[in-house]
Structure formats: structure tokens, C-alpha cells
C-alpha positions as CSV (number, residue, x, y, z in Angstrom):
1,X,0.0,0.0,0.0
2,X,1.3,3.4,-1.1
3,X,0.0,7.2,-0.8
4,X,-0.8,8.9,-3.8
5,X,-2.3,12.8,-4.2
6,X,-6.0,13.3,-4.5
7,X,-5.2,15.2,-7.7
8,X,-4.7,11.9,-9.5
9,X,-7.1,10.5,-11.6
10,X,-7.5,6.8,-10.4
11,X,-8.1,8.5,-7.2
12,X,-10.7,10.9,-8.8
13,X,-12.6,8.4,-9.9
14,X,-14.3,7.3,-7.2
15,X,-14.9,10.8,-5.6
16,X,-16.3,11.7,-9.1
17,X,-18.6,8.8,-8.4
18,X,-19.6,10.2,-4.9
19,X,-20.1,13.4,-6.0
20,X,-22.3,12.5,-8.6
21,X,-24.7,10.0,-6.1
22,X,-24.8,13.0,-3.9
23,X,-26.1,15.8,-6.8
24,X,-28.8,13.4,-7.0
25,X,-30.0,14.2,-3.4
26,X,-31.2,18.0,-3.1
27,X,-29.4,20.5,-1.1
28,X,-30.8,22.6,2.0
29,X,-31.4,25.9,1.5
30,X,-30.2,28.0,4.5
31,X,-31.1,31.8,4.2
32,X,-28.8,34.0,7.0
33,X,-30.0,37.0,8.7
34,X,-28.2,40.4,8.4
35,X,-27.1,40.0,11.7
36,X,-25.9,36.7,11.6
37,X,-22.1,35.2,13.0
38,X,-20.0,32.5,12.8
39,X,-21.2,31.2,15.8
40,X,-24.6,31.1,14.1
41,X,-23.7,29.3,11.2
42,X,-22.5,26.5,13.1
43,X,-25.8,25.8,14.8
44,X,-27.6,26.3,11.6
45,X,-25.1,23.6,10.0
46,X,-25.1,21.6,12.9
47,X,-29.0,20.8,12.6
48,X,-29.0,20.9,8.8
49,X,-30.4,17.7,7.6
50,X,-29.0,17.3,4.2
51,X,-25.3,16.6,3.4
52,X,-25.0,19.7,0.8
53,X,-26.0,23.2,2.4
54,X,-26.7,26.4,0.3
55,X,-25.8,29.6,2.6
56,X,-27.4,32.4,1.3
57,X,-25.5,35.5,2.0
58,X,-27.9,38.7,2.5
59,X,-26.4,41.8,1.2
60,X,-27.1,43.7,4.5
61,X,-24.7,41.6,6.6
62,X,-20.9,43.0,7.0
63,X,-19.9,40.2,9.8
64,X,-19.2,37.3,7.6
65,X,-17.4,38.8,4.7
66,X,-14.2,38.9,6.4
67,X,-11.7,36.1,5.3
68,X,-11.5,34.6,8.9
69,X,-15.5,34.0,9.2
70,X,-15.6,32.3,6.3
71,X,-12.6,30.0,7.0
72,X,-14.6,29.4,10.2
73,X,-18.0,28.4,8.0
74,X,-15.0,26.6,5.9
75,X,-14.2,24.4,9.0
76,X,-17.2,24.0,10.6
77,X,-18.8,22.6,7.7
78,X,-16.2,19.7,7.1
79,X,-16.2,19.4,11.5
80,X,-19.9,18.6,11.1
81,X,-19.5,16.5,7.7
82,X,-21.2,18.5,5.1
83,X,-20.6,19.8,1.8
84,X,-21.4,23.7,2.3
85,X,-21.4,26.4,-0.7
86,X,-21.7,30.5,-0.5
87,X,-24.8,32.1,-2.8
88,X,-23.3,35.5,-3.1
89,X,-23.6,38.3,-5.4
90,X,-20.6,40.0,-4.4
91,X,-17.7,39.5,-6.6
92,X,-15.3,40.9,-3.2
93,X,-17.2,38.4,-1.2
94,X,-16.6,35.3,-3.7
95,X,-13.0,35.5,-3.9
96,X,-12.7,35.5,0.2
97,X,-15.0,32.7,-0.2
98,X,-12.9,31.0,-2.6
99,X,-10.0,31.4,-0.7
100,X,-11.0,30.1,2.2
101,X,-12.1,26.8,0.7
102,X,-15.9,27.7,0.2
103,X,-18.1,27.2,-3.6
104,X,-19.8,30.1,-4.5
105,X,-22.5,30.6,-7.0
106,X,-24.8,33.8,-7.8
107,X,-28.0,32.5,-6.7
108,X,-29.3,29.3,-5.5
109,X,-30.7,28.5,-8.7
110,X,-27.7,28.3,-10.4
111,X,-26.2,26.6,-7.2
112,X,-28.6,23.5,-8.2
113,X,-28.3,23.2,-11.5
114,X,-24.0,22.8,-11.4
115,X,-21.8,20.3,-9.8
116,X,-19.5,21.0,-6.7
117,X,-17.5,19.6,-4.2
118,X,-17.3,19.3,-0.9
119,X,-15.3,22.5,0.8
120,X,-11.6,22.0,0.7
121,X,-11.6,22.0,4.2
122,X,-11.8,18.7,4.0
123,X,-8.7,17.8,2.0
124,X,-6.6,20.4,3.6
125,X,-4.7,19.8,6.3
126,X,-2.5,22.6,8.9
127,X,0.6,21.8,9.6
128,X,2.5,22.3,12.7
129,X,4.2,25.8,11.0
130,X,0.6,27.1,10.4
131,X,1.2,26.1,6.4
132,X,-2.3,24.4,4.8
133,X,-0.9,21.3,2.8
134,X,-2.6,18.3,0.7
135,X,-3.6,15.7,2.3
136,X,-2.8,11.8,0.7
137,X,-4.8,9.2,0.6
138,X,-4.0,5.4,1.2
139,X,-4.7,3.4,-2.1
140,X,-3.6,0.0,-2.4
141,X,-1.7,-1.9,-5.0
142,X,-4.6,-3.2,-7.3
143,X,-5.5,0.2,-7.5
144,X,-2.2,1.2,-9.6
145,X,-2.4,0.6,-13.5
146,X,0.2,-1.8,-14.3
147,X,2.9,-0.2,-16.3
148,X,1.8,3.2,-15.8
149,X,3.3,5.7,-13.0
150,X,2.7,9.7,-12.0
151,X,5.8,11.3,-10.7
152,X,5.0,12.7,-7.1
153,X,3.5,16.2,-7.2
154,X,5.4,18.3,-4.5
155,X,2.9,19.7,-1.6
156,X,1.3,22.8,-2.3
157,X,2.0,25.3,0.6
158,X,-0.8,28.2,1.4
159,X,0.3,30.5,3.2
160,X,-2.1,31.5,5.9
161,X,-1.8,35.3,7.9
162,X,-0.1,35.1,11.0
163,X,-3.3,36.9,12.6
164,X,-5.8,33.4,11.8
165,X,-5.7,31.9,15.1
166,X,-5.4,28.0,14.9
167,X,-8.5,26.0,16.6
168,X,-7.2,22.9,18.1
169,X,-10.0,20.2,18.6
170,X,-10.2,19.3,22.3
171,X,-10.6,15.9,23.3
172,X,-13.1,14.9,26.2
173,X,-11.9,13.9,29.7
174,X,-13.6,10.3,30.1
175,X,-15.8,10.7,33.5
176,X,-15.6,8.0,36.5
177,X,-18.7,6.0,37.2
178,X,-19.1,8.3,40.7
179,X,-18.8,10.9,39.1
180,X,-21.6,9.9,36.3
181,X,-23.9,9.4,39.7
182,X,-23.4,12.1,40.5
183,X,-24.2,13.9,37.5
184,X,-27.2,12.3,37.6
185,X,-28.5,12.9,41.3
186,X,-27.7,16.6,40.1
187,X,-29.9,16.0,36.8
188,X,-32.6,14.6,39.1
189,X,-32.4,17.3,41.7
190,X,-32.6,20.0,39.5
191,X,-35.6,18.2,37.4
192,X,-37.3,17.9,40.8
193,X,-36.9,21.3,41.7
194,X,-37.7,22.6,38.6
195,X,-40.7,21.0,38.4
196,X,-41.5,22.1,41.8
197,X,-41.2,25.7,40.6
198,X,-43.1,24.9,37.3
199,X,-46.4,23.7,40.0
200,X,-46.1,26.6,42.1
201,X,-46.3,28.7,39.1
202,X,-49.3,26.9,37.5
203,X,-51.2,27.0,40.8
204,X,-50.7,31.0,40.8
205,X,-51.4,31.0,37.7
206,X,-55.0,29.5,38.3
207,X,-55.3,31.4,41.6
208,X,-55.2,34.5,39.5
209,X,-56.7,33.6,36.4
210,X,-59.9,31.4,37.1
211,X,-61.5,33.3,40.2
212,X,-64.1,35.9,38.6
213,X,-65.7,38.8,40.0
214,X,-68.4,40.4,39.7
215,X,-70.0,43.6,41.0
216,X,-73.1,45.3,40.2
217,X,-73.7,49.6,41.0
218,X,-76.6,51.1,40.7
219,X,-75.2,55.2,40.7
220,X,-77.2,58.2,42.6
221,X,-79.1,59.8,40.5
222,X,-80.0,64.0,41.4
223,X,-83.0,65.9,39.3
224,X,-81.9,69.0,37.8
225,X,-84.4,71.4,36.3
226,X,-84.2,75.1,35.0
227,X,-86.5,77.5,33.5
228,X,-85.6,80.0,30.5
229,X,-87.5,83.4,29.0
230,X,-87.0,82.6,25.3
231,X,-88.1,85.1,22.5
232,X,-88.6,83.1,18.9
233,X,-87.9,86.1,16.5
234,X,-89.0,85.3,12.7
235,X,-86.4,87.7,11.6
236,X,-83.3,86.1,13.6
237,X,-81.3,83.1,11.6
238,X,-79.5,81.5,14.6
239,X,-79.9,80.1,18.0
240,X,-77.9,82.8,20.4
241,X,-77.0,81.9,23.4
242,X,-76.1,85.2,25.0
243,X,-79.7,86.9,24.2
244,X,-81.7,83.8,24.3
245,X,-83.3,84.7,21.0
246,X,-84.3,81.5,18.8
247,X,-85.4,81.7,14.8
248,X,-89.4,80.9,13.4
249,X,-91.3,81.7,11.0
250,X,-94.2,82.9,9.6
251,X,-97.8,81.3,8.4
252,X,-100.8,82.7,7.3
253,X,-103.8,81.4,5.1
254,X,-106.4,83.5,3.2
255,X,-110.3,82.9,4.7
256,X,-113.6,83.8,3.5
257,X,-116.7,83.8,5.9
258,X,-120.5,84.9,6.5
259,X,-121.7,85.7,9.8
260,X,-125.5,86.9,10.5
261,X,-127.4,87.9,13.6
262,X,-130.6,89.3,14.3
263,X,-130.5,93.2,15.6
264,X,-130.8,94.1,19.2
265,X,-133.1,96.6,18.5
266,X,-136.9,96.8,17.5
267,X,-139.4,98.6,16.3
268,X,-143.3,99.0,15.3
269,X,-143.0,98.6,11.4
270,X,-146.2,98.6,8.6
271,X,-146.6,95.8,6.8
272,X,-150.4,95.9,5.7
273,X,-151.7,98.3,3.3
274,X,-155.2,99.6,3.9
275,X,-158.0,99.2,1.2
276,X,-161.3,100.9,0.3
277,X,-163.2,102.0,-2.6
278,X,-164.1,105.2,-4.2
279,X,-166.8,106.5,-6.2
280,X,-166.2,109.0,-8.9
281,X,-169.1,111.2,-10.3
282,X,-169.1,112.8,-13.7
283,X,-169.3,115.9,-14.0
284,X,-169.3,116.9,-17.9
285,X,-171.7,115.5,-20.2
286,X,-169.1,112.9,-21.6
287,X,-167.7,109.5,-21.2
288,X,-164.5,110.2,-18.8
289,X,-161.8,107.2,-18.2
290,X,-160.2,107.0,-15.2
291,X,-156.6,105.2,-15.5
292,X,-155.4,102.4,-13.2
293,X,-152.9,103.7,-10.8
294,X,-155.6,107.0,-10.6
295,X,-154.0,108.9,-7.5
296,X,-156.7,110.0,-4.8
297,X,-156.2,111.4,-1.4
298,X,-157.8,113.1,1.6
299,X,-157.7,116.9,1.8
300,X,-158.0,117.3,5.8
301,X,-155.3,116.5,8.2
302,X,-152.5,114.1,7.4
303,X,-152.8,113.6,3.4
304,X,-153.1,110.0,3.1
305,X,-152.9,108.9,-0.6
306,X,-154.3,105.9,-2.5
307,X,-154.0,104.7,-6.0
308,X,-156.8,102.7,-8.1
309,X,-156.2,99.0,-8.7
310,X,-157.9,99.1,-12.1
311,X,-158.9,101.0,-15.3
312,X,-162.6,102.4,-15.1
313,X,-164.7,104.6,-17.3
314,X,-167.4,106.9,-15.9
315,X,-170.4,107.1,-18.2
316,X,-171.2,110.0,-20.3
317,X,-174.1,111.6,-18.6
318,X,-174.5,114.2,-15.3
319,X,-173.7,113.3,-12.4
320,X,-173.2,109.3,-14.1
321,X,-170.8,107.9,-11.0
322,X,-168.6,104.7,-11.4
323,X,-167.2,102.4,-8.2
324,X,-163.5,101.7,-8.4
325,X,-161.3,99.9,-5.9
326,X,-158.2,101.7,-4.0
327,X,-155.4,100.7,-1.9
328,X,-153.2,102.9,0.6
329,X,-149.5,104.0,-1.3
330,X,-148.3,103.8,2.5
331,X,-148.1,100.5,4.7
332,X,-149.9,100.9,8.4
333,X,-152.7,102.6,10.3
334,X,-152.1,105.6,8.3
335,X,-154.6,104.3,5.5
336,X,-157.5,103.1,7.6
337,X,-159.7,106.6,7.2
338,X,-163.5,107.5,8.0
339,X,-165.9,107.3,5.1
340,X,-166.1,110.7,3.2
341,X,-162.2,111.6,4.1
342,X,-161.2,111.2,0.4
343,X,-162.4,113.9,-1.6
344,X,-159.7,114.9,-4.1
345,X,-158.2,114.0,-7.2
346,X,-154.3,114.5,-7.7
347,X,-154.6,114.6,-11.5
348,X,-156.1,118.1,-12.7
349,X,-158.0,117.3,-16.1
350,X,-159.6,114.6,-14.2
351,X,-160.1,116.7,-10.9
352,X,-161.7,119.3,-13.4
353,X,-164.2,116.3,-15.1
354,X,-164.9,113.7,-12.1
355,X,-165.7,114.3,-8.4
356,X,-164.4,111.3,-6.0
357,X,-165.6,110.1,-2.4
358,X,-165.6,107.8,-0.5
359,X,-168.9,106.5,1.0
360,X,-167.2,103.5,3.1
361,X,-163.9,104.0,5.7
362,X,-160.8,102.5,4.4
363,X,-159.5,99.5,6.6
364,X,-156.4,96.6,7.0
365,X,-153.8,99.1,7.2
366,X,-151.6,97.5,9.9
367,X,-148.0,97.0,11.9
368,X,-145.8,94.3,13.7
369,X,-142.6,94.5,15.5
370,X,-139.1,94.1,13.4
371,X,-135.1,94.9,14.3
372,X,-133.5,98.1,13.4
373,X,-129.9,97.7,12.9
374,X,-127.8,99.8,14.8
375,X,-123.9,100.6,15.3
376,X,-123.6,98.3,18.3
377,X,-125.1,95.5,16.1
378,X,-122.6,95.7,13.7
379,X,-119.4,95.9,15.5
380,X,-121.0,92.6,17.6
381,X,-121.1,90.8,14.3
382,X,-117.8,91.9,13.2
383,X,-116.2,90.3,16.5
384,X,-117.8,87.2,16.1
385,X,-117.3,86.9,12.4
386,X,-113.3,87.5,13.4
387,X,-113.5,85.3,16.0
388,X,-115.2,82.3,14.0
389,X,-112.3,83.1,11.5
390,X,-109.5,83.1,14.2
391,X,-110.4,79.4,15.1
392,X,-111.4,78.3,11.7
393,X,-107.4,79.7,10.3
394,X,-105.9,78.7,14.0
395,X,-106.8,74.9,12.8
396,X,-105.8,75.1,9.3
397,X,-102.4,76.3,10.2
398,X,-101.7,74.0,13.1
399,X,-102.7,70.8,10.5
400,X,-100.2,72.6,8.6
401,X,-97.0,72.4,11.3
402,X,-93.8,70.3,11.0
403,X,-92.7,67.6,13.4
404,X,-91.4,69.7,16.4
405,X,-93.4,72.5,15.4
406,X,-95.7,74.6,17.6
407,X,-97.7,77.4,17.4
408,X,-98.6,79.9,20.2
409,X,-102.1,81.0,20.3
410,X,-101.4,84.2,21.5
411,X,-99.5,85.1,17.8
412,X,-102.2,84.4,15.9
413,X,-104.2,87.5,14.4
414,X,-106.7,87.9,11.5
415,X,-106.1,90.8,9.6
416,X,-109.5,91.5,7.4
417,X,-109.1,92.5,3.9
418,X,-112.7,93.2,3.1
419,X,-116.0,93.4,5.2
420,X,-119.5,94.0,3.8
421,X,-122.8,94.8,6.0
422,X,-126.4,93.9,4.8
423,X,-128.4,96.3,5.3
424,X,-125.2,98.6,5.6
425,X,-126.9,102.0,7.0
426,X,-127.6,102.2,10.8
427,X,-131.0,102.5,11.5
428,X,-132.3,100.3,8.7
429,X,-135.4,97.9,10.2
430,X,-134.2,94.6,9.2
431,X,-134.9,91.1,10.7
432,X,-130.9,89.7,10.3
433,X,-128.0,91.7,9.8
434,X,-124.9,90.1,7.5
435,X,-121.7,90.7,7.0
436,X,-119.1,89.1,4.3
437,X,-116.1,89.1,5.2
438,X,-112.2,88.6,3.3
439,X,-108.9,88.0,5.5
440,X,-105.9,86.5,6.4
441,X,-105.1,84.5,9.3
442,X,-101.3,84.6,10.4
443,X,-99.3,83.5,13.3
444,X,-95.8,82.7,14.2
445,X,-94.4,79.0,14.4
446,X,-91.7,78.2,16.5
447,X,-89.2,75.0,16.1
448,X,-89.5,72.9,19.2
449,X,-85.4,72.0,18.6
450,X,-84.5,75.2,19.0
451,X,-85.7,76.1,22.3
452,X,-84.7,72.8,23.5
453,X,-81.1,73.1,22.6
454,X,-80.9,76.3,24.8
455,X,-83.0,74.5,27.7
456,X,-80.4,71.9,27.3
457,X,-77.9,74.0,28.0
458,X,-78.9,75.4,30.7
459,X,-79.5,72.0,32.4
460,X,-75.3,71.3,31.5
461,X,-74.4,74.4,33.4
462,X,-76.4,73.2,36.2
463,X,-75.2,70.2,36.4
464,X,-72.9,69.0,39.4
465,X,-69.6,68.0,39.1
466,X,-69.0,64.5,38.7
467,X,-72.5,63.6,36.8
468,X,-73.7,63.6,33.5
469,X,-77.5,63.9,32.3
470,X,-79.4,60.7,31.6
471,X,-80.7,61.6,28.0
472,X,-83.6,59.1,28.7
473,X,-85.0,61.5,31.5
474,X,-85.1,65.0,29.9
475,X,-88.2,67.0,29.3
476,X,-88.8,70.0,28.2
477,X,-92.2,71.9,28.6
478,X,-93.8,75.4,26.9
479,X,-94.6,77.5,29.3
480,X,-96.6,80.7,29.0
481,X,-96.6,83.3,26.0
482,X,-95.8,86.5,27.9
483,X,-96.4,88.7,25.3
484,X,-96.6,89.2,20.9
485,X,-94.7,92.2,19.4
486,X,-96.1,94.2,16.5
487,X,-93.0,92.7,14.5
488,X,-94.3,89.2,15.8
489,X,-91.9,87.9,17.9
490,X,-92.8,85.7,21.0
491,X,-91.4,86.1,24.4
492,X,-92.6,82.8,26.2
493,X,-90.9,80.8,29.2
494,X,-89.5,77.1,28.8
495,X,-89.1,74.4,31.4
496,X,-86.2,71.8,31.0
497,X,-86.0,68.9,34.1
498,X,-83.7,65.8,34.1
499,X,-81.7,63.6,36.2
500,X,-78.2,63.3,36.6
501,X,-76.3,60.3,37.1
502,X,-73.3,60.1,39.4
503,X,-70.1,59.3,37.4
504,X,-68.2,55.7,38.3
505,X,-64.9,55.3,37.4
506,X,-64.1,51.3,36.8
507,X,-60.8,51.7,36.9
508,X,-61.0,53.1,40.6
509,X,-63.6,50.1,41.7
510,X,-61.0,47.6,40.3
511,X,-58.3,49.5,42.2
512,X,-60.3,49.9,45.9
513,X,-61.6,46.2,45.9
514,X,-59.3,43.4,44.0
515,X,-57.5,41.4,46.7
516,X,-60.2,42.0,48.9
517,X,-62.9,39.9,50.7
518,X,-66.7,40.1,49.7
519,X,-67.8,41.7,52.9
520,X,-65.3,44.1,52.8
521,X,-65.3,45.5,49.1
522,X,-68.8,45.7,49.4
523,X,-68.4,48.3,52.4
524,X,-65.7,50.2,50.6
525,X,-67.7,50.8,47.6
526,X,-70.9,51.8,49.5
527,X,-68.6,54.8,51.6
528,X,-66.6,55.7,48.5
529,X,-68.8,55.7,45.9
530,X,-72.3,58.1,45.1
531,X,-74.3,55.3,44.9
532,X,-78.2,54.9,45.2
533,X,-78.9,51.4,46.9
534,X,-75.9,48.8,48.3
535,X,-73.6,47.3,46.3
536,X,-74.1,43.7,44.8
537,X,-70.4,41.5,45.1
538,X,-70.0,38.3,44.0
539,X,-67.2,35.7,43.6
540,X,-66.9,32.4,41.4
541,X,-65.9,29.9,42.9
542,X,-67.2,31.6,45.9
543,X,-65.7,29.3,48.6
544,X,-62.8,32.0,47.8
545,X,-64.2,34.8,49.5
546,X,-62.7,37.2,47.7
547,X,-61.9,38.9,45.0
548,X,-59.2,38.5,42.2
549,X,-55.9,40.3,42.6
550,X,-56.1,40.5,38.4
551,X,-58.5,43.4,37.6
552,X,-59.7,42.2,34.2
553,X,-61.0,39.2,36.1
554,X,-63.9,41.4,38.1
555,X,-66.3,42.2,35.4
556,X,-68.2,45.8,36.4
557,X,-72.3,46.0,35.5
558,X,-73.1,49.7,36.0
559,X,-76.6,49.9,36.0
560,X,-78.6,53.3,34.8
């Protein structure tokens, strides 16, 4: 048996033949941190599971591109028995690599798809004067080719810096069996204790995660209430709070109505005429015709008149006479007169031709009670005609308000365009006395939200310190209209009430009773905190007694 260098190619042969059975198995992929050592590469190599591994070099990390790191990855790669390779993109990092035994490639894909070698840590040796030389291998005689000889290569020297410390390999010190014992009892001791330690840290573990609390507060609750003089002014755009003044608006609609009444007053009026009949004597020799409509009256005293009802003709002889009917041209009493009272003609020519009497009184002239319309009647019918139109125009404008809308009674006005009386002269006898009448109804409408925002401001100012309103309790009531301006704004008075709930901070409730038994938390809170009834505690499991130490474990039900 002879040595003969690696380099020659019986001995190539079979490492050829190794290398290629082991390109067949795929290499690990190991990608380094920027931070990464040598020290780290080691115990990545150490647990790498396949015999070639791929060290991926990020860009980022400046520890292992010095010469000496990677003569370390060099050696601990062929220490641990693998084949490891540098994927670099760095040219300066490749040659270091190179020159400290490593196979670098550009990328990991190229690493896979070419053949390389172990690292030439393995087939370098140090010598004793810090020189790296080849190593030989044993091969034995049927190895040789008959006939054929290589003359003997001389070793290659590298020369390494004096400043690469040397690693020797340390060899263990072989331990006595007491000493093994004892090892053991230690091992034992400390597994005991340890596990010791691991219980006693469970069991706090569960003493402060599994007990729950729970405690229930119901806060004091204290009524506030305030009262405000608001003026709603259709002219302003803006709620202010300094002058209290809100915004509305104004409605009107157009109405037309009929009121009649009967006058107050009364007096004897005529009614029936009074009726008679005349006879008219001829006093020419010739036929005389008396028209219908033939005026006659009484020539004594009051002159009471009467008028024919038809056409008659007197016949043409002396003294020929011819009865004709009359009736009085005035209603009443007046026309009832005494037989012979009408003596006289009106018309001339006739008076001149005819003679007329009356041989029988007149009679039915008559009177009966009726209403004379007066000043008084009038303006009474104009205030109840308004007022019928006041409600009638108050109604259709409410049906016509928003949601939060109202309107004051007290603003609404009618304001009459057009009013006509019949009969229209005082004095006039008339049974009924009408009046048509044109107008507009108008009032101002006020937004409910407007008024309450101010109320509910006032109630915050109020407010004492530590509460906050309970929005479920407010109310807010109109009060009185105390008076309408000609510009028709509304001065009126608002009442705003609601409670106010005592603040309760969890974090303080947590903080005054974890740790604490039942009985006793329950005290603390009822003296420290504004409540309104005691507390409710509770603990589960509640053989504990008291509360957890943890203060997400005590769940807080503030109740409202």
C-alpha cells in the first residue's frame, strides 16, 4: 500500500462517483439574517439535515465577509460532515470565499443546476508551521495501472496570515462512574426542583386567572331642572346663546266667511196696506176714463194717498158715477180713514171732469214689531265673524306644522281685507244683519329643537360636578306666551328637568376592591362611591371569598 495525491485520476474516480450520487439528493437551502455570526452558522449547519447546504448571504450583513469567518464556515462545515457552498452576489465576497475553501454561486438556482464539491476544508490539512498542505490518501496496489506511473506532485503550501488563530479540537476527559452518579442525582435534583417551581407557578397561575368577580352599581341619580324666558324672532337666523333669542317663522292662510245675527233693537214697522173704494161722479156730459194707478187722497189733516187697482170709465151723462177699488200707497194705520175723508183727485184734467168720495172708511192698514240695525249690532257681528275666522285659520295652520313645530295662540291674528254689511246704513229695520267678510289668518311658528337646545344648555351648566345627564329623563315643557310684538316675535318661558347620574370610574372600583374579601369590598364601595342602593359582590368559585388580585378578572355592571 502506497499514498498517492487526490489530484490523480485513479483516485478521482471514485470521488467523481460520490459526488455525482450525492447531486442526485437535493441540497438545503439555508437563508442568513443580516445579523448573523460564525457562531450562528454553526448551529444552523449543525442541525442541517441534508449533506450539501446552500448559505445564502444577504447583502445587508458585514460580519461574515471577512476572510476569517468564512474560513470558520470553511471548518465547521467539514467538522460537522457537510458539503457547504456560499450564494453571493458580491464579486469581493466570492474571492474571500474561494480562498477560504468555500463554492460560491450567484444564486441558489444556479447553485442546483451545477456540480460541486465538498469544501476543501476537507482535504486540507494545517501543519505544525501554520502552512495548509494536501492531504494523501491510502490506495492499495490493485489500485495502480500496471505499467503506468505519475511522478510525485510536491505539496502545495498556502500560506495563511499570522493573525488566523489555529482551533485545536479538544478531546473529552472520560468521567468515573461516581462521578456519572453524581451527574445524575444533580440532573434529578434539578428536574425535581424545577418541576417544583413549574407547580407553584401553574397553581398562581390559576389562583389568578380562574377566580371571577363580579359587582353590580346602581349610581345616585339627582334631578336638575331650570327655567328659561326665550323670544322666537321670525327675523333672527340663529340660535344665540347670550340673548336667548331663537329663529321661526311665519304662516298665514287667506279665509272667507259669513256671519249673521238678528239686531238688538226693535221697532213697530207697517206691513199691511189699507184698502177701500171710491166713487167718482161725472161731472161733464161725456164719457170720462179713469186710468189704473188713478191717485186719490184726503184733503184734511195728514194727506193720506191711495191709487186705483184698475182702469174704469165713468159714463157720459151728469152726475153718471162709477165704483173703483183703491189701496193705501203707504203700509200701516195711516190708511185706515173714516168714510167721506177722500175727496180729491191728484190729476187736474180729471179733478176738473170727475168728483171722487168715498162713501165707506178704508181699513187693514196695519203694523208688527221688526229689528233696526244699529252701530252696536254691527261691531258685535264683526267680533264674532273674526273670531269664527280666528279658530277656523288657528286649525288650518296647526294641520299645517312640522314635526317639532308649535304654534302659540297668542300670535295668531286675522287681519280683514274686506267686510260687507247687509243692510249697511244704521238705523235700517231689518230682521238679520250680515256681514261678508275677506282675510288673512297669520301667526308665528316656533321650532321645538330650537328652544330645547338652549333648555339643554342650561341644564349642563347646572349640572354638578362629577354627573352627566341621563338623555332618557329630559323633558322639556312650553310654558306661558308673555307677550306678541307688532314685529311678531314671542317672548314665552321654557321648562327643561332631568336627572343626573353620578359618574363611576371602573378603573377606581377595580383599584379599591381586588385582593379584597366580599364583605369588605362591598363596604368600601358603599362609603366611597355616590351610589343609590348597596352594592351587589359576587365571587366564582365563591368558597374563595374574595376577590381577584387581576382586575380584568372582576367584570363591572353599571346599572342606569
Amino acid at each position: 500500500m502506497v499514498k498517492r495525491k487526490l489530484h490523480s485520476r485513479e483516485a478521482t474516480r471514485p470521488m467523481a462517483k460520490a459526488q455525482e450520487a450525492a447531486q442526485e439528493k437535493s441540497a438545503q437551502v439555508i437563508y442568513l439574517e443580516p445579523d448573523d455570526d460564525a457562531a450562528v452558522v454553526r448551529d444552523r449547519l449543525e442541525w442541517a439535515e441534508s449533506e450539501r447546504v446552500l448559505l445564502v448571504l444577504p447583502s445587508r450583513n458585514r460580519v461574515l465577509r471577512s476572510l476569517v469567518s468564512l474560513k470558520l464556515i470553511s471548518r465547521y462545515a467539514s467538522s460537522t460532515g457537510h458539503v457547504a457552498a456560499l450564494v453571493t452576489p458580491d464579486p469581493r465576497v466570492s474571492e474571500l470565499a474561494i480562498e477560504a475553501g468555500l463554492t460560491t454561486f450567484g444564486s441558489v438556482e444556479h447553485a442546483r443546476r451545477s456540480q460541486w464539491l465538498k469544501s476543501a476544508d476537507e482535504t486540507l490539512e494545517w501543519s505544525q508551521s501554520g502552512e495548509m498542505v494536501t492531504a494523501y490518501e491510502e490506495v492499495t496496489e490493485p489500485d495502480r495501472v500496471p505499467g503506468v506511473s505519475l511522478p510525485e506532485r510536491p505539496p502545495r503550501k498556502i500560506v495563511r496570515p499570522k493573525w488566523l488563530p489555529v482551533f485545536r479540537i479538544k478531546t473529552r476527559r472520560r468521567l468515573s462512574p461516581s462521578q456519572v452518579l453524581a451527574r445524575r442525582a444533580l440532573s434529578a435534583l434539578g428536574f425535581l426542583v424545577l418541576l417544583a417551581i413549574l407547580s407553584a407557578m401553574i397553581g398562581v397561575v390559576v389562583l389568578l386567572l380562574y377566580p371571577e368577580g363580579s359587582i353590580h352599581l346602581r349610581p345616585k341619580r339627582t334631578p336638575v331642572q331650570t327655567e328659561l324666558v326665550l323670544r322666537a324672532d321670525p327675523q333672527a337666523e340663529r340660535v344665540n346663546y347670550q340673548t336667548l333669542d331663537i329663529p321661526a317663522r311665519l304662516a298665514q292662510v287667506e279665509l272667507r266667511d259669513v256671519g249673521v245675527i238678528a239686531p238688538s233693537s226693535a221697532s213697530a214697522l207697517p206691513t199691511e196696506r189699507a184698502s177701500g173704494a171710491v166713487r167718482f161722479i161725472n161731472r161733464t156730459l161725456q164719457e170720462v176714463t179713469v186710468p189704473i194707478s188713478t191717485t186719490v187722497s184726503t184733503s184734511r189733516g195728514l194727506n193720506v194717498r191711495f191709487m186705483t187697482n184698475i182702469t174704469a170709465t165713468v159714463p157720459a151723462a151728469l152726475n153718471a158715477t162709477t165704483v173703483v177699488t183703491i189701496t193705501a200707497t203707504d203700509p200701516g194705520p195711516i190708511g185706515n180713514v173714516a168714510a167721506g175723508q177722500i175727496n180729491r183727485i191728484e190729476n187736474p184734467i180729471l179733478a176738473r171732469q170727475l168728483a171722487v168720495i168715498n162713501e165707506m172708511p178704508t181699513g187693514g192698514g196695519a203694523v208688527k214689531q221688526a229689528g233696526v240695525v244699529t252701530r252696536e249690532d254691527k261691531d258685535r257681528l264683526w267680533s264674532i265673524v273674526l273670531q269664527k275666522m280666528y279658530q277656523e285659520g288657528y286649525e288650518r295652520l296647526k294641520g299645517e306644522l312640522a314635526e317639532q313645530e308649535f304654534l302659540p295662540p297668542e300670535s295668531v291674528i286675522v287681519l280683514p281685507l274686506e267686510g260687507i254689511f247687509t243692510p249697511s246704513l244704521d238705523g235700517e229695520q231689518a230682521d238679520q244683519l250680515s256681514l261678508d267678510m275677506h282675510a288673512v289668518v297669520r301667526g308665528t311658528v316656533i321650532a321645538t329643537q330650537y328652544a330645547n337646545q338652549l333648555g339643554l344648555a342650561a341644564l349642563q351648566a347646572e349640572m354638578p360636578e362629577g354627573h352627566k345627564l341621563d338623555p332618557r329623563s329630559l323633558q322639556f315643557e312650553i310654558g306661558q306666551v308673555l307677550s306678541v310684538a307688532d314685529d311678531r316675535s314671542v317672548t314665552f318661558t321654557i321648562r327643561a328637568s332631568a336627572e343626573a347620574v353620578a359618574q363611576i370610574d371602573v378603573n377606581q372600583v377595580t383599584s379599591i376592591v381586588r385582593g379584597l374579601p366580599v364583605d369588605q369590598a362591598q363596604q368600601l364601595l358603599a362609603q366611597q362611591l355616590p351610589l343609590a342602593e348597596t352594592p351587589l359582590v359576587s365571587v366564582e368559585p365563591d368558597w374563595l371569598g374574595r376577590l381577584p388580585w387581576l382586575p380584568f378578572r372582576i367584570r363591572i355592571n353599571v346599572v342606569e
